[in-house]
N, C-alpha and C positions, 0 to 999 in steps of 0.2 A: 261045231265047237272046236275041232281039232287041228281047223284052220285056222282060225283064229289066234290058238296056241303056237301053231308054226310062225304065223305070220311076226307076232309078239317075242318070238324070241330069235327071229331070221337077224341077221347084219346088216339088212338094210333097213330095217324098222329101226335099230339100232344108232344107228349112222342118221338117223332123220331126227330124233329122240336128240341128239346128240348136237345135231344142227341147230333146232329149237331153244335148246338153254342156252347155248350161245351167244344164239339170236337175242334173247331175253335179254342176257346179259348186256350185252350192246347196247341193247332200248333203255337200261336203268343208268349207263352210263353218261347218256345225251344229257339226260336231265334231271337237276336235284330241288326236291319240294323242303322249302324253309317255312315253319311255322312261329311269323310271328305274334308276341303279347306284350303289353304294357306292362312296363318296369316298375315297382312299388316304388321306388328314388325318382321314377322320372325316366323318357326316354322308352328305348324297346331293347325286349332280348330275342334272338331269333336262333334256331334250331335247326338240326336236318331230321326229318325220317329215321333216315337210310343210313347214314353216317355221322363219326363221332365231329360235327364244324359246329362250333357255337362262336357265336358273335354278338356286339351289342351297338344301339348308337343313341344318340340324343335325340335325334330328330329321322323321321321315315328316309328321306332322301340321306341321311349320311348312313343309315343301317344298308340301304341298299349297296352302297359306294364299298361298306366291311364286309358283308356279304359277299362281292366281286373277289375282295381282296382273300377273302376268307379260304374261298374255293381253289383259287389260284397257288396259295401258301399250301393248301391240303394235297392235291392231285401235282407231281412232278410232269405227268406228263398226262395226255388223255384226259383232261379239262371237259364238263362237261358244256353243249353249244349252250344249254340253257339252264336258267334256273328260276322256279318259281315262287312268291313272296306268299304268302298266305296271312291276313292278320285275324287272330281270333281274341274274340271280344266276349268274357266272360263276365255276365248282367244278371243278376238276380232282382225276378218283381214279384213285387206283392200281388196276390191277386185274394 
């Protein structure tokens, strides 16, 4: 056990610990997951997760087009390479 305690609190545990979030951070920056729904007026509104991007369009293909835009207005620099569309479809049935 008292290894363990060394190991956990050494500089290079430290320094590795240190690497890792980093690293993390980099992987959330590649790529932003957008959740979209259908607009009560008509059209989609679409979301991030992670961060505060909202955007809306008439049609699938012009949300994706605000989305690009979206991202690119938010991030000055360090744009994510990608970004993912999600549509969720919320259906109530009778059973």
């Amino acid at each position: 056990m008292k290894r363990v305690y060394q190991w956990r609190n050494s500089r290079k545990y430290l320094r590795i610990c240190d690497l890792l979030r980093e690293i993390g951070k980099m992987e959330t920056q590649k790529e932003i997951v957008f959740i979209a729904v259908e607009s009560e007026d008509g059209g989609y509104i679409e979301k991030t997760e992670r961060y505060s991007i909202f955007t809306q369009g008439d049609t699938w293909e012009e949300l994706l087009e605000m989305i690009k835009d979206a991202v690119k207005c938010h991030f000055d620099e360090g744009a994510p390479k990608y970004v993912h569309a999600r549509f969720v479809k919320d259906v109530t049935i009778a059973v």
